[in-house]
KOLGUKE-294333 format. One line per field, with one value per residue: residue number from 1; residue in one letter; x, y, z of N, C-alpha, C, O, CB in turn. Coordinates in nm, 3 decimals, padded with zeros to 5 digits. Each point is the difference from the previous one (the first is absolute). Glycine has a CB too. Example, Ala and Ser with C-alpha at 12.3 -4.5 7.8 and 13.67 -1.06 7.14 Angstrom:
2
resi	c(1,2)
resn	c(A,S)
npx	c(01.319,00.154)
npy	c(-00.569,00.222)
npz	c(00.780,-00.197)
capx	c(-00.089,00.082)
capy	c(00.119,00.119)
capz	c(00.000,00.006)
cpx	c(00.090,-00.077)
cpy	c(00.120,00.109)
cpz	c(00.000,00.073)
opx	c(00.104,00.051)
opy	c(-00.002,00.111)
opz	c(00.066,00.017)
cbpx	c(-00.293,00.067)
cbpy	c(-00.115,-00.174)
cbpz	c(00.059,-00.232)
//
This chain:
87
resi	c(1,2,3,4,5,6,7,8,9,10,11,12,13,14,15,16,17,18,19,20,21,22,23,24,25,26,27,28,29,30,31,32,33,34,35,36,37,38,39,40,41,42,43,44,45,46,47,48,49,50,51,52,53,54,55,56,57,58,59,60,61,62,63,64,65,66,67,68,69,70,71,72,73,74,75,76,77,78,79,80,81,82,83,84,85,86,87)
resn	c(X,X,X,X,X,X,X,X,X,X,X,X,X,X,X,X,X,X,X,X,X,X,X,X,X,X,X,X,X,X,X,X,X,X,X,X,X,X,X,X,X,X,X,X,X,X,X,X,X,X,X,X,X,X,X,X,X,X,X,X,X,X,X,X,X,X,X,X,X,X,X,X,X,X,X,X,X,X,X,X,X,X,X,X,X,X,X)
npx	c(05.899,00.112,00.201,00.182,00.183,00.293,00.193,00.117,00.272,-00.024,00.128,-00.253,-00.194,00.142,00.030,-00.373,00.016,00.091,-00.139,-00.235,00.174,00.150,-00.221,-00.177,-00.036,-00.149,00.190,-00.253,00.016,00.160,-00.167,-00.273,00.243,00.032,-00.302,00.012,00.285,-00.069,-00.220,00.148,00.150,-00.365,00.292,00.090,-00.135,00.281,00.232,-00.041,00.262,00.083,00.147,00.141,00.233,00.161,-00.011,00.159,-00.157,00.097,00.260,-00.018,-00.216,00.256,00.399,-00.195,-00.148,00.331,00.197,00.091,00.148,00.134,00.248,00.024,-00.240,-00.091,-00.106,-00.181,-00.276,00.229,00.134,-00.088,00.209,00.358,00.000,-00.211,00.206,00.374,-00.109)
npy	c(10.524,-00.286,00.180,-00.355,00.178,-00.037,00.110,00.074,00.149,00.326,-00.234,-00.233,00.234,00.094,-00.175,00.040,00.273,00.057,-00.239,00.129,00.289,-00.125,-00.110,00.326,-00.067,00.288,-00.197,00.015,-00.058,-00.318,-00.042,00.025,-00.105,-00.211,-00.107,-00.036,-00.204,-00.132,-00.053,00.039,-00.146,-00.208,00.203,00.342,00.189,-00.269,-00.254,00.002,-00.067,00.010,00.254,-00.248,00.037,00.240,-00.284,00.120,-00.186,-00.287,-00.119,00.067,-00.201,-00.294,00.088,00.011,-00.290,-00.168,00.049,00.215,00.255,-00.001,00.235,-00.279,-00.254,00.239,-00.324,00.341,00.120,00.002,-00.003,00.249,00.209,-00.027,00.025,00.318,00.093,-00.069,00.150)
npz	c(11.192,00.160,-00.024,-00.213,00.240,-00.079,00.271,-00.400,00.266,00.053,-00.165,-00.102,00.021,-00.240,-00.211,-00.071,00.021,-00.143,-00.151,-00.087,-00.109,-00.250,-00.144,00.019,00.227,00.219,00.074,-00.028,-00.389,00.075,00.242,-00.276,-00.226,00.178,-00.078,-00.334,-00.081,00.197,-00.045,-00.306,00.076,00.095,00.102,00.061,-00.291,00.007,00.008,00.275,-00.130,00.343,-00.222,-00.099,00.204,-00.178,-00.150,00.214,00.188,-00.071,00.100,00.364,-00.029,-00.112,00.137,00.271,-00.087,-00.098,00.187,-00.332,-00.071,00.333,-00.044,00.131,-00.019,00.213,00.034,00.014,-00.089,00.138,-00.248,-00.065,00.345,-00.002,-00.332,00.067,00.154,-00.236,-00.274)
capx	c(00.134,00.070,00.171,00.092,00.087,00.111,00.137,00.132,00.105,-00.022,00.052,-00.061,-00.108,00.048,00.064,-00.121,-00.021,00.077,-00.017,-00.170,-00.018,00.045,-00.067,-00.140,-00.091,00.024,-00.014,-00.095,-00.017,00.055,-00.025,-00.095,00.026,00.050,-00.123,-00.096,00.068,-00.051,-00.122,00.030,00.152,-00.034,00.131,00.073,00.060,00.060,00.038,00.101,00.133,00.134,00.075,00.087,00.153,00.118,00.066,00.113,-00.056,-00.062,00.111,00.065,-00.068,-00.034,00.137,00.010,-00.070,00.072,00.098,00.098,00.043,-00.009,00.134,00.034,-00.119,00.054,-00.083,-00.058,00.007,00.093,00.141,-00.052,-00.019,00.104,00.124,-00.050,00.010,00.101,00.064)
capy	c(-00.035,00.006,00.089,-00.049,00.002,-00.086,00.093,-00.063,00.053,00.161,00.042,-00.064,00.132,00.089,-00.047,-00.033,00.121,00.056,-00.104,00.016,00.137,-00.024,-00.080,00.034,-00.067,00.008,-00.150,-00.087,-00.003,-00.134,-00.143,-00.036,-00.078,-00.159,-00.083,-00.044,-00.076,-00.123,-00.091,-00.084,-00.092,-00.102,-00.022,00.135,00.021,00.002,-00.137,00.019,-00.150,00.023,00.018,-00.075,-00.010,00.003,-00.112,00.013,00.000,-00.094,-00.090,00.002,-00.044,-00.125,-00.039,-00.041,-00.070,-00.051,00.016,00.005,00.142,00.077,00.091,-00.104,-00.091,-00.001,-00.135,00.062,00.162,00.052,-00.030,00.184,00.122,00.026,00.064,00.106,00.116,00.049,00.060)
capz	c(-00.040,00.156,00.030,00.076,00.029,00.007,00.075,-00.051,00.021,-00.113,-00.129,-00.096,-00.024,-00.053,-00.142,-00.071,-00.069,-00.102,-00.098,-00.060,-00.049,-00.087,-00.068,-00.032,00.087,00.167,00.050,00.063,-00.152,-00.003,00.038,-00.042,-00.123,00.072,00.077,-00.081,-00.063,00.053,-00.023,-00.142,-00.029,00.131,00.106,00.011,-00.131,-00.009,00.078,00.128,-00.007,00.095,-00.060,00.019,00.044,-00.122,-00.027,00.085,00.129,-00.015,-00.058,00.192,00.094,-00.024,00.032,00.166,00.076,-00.034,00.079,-00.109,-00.032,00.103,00.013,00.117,00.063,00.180,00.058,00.095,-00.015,00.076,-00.090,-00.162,00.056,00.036,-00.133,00.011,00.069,-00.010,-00.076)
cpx	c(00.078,00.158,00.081,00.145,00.162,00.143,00.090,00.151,00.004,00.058,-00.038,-00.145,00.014,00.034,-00.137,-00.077,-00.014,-00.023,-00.121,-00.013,00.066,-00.054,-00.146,-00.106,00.014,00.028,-00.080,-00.080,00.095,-00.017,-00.139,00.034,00.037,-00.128,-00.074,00.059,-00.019,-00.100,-00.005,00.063,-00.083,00.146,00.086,00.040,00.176,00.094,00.060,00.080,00.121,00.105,00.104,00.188,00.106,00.064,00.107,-00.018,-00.011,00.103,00.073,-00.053,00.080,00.181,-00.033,-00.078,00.091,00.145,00.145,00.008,00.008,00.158,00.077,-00.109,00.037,-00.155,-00.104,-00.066,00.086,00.111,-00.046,-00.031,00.157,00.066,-00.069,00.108,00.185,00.048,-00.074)
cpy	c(-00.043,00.014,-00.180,00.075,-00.079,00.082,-00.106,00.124,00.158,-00.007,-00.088,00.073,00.110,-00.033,-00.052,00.102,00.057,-00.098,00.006,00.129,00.045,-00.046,00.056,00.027,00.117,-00.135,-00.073,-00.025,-00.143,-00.074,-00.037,-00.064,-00.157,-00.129,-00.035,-00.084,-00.100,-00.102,00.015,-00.080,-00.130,-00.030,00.151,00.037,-00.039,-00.126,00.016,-00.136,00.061,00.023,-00.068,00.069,00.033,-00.136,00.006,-00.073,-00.163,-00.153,00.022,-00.072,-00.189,-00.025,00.008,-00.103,-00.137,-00.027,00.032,00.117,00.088,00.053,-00.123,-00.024,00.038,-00.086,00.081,00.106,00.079,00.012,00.151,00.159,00.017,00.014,00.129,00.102,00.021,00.073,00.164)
cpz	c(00.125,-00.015,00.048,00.028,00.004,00.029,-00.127,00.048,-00.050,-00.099,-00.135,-00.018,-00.131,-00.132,-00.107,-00.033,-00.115,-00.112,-00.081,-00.020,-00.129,-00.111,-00.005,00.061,00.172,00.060,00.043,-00.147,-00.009,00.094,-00.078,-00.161,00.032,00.055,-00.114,-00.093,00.036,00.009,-00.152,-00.067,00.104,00.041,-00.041,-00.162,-00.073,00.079,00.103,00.008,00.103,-00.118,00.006,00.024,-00.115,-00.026,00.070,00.172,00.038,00.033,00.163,00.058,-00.023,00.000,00.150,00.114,-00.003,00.043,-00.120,-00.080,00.098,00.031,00.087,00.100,00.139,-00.005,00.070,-00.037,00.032,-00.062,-00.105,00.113,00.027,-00.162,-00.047,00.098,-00.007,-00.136,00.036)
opx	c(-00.015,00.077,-00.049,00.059,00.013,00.045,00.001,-00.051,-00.074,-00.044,00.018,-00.037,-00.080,-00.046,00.004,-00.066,-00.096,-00.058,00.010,-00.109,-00.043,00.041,-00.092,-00.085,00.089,-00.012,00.025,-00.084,-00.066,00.015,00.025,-00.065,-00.061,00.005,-00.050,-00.082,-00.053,00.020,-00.013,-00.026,00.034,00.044,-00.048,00.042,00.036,-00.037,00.075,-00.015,00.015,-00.012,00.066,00.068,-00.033,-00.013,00.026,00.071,00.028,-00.017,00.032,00.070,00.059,00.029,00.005,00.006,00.004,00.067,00.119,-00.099,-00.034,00.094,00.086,-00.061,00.109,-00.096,-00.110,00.063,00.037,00.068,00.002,00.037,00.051,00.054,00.088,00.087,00.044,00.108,00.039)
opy	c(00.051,-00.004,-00.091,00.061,-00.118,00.092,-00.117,00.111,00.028,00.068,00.037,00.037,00.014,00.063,00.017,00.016,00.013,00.045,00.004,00.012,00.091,00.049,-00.059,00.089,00.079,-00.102,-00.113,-00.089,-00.103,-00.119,-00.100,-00.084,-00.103,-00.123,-00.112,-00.072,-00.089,-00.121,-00.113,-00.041,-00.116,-00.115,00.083,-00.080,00.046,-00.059,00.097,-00.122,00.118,-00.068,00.013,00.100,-00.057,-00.074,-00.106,-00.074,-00.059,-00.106,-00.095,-00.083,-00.052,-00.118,-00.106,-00.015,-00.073,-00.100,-00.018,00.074,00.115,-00.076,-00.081,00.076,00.009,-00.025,-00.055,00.075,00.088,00.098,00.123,00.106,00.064,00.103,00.084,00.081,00.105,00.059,00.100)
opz	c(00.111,-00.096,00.067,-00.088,00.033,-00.069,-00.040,00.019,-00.094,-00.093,-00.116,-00.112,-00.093,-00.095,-00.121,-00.103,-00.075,-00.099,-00.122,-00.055,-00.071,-00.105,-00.057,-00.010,00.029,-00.068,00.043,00.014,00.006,-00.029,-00.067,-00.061,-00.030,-00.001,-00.003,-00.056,-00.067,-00.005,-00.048,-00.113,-00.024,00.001,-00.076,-00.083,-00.108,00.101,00.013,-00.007,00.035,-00.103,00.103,-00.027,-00.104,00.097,00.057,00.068,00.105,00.059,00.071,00.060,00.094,00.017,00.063,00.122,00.099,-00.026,00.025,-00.002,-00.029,-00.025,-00.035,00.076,00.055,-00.073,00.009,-00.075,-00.078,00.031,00.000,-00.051,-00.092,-00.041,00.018,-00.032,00.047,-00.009,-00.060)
cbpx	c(00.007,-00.268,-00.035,-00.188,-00.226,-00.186,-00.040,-00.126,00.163,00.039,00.168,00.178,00.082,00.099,00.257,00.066,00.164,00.232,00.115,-00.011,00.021,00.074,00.256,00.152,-00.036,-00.151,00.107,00.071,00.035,00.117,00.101,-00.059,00.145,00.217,00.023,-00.047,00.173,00.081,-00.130,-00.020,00.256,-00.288,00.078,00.067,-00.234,-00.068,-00.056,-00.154,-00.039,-00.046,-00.160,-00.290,-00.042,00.078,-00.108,-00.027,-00.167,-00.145,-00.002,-00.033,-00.329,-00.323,00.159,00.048,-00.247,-00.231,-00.260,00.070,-00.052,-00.324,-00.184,00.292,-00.146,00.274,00.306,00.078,-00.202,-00.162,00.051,-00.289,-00.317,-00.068,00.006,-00.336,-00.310,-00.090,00.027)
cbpy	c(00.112,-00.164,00.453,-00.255,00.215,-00.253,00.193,-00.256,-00.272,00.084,00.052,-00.260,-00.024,00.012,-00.117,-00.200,-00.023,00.075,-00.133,-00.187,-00.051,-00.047,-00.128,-00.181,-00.394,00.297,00.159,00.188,00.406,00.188,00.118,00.260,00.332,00.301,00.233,00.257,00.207,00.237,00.146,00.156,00.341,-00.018,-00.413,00.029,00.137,00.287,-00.203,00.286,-00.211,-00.105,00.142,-00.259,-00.129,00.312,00.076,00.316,00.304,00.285,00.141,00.275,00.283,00.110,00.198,00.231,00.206,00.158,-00.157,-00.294,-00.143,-00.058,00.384,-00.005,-00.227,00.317,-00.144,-00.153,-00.109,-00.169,-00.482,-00.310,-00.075,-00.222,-00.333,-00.213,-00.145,-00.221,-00.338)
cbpz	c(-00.309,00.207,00.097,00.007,00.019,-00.097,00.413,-00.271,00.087,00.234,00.269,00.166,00.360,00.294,00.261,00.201,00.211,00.250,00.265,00.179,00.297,00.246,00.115,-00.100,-00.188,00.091,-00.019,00.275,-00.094,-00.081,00.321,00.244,-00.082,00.112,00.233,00.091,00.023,00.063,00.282,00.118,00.007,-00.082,00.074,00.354,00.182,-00.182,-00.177,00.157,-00.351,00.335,-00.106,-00.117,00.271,-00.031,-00.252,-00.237,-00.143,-00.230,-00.407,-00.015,-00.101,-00.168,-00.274,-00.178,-00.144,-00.092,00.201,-00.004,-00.156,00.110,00.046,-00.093,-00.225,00.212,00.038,00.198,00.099,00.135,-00.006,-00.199,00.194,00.314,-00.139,-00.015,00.127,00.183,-00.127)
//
């Protein structure tokens, strides 16, 4: 049989822990679950995606690229930092 190793942090350690004891499992019981999903899925049991941006976010980014719906246009970084720093 072979072992693999893998460093992860103590408290993500801990919370996976608790999490898979909860559910039954030990953790080295779920990772062998995860691995074997995997080569049955031929890729990860699961989707990976970036989590998208909020619409809000969204709508800031593309007004400030726009230079519009803005409190007050400044020409400068230096400008928007100094009004910052007076209010």
């Amino acid at each position: 049989m072979a072992n693999i190793q893998i460093r992860v942090n103590d408290e993500l350690k801990s919370k996976a822990d608790m999490f898979f004891t909860s559910l039954g499992l030990d953790t080295s019981t779920a990772i062998r679950i995860f691995l074997t999903a995997a080569i049955e899925n031929n890729g990860l049991p699961f989707e990976v995606k970036h989590r998208g941006a909020s619409e809000a976010l969204m709508q800031a980014v593309s007004d400030s690229r726009a230079r519009t719906n803005l409190n007050v246009p400044y020409d400068t970084a230096e400008e928007a930092v100094s009004a910052m720093l007076d209010d």
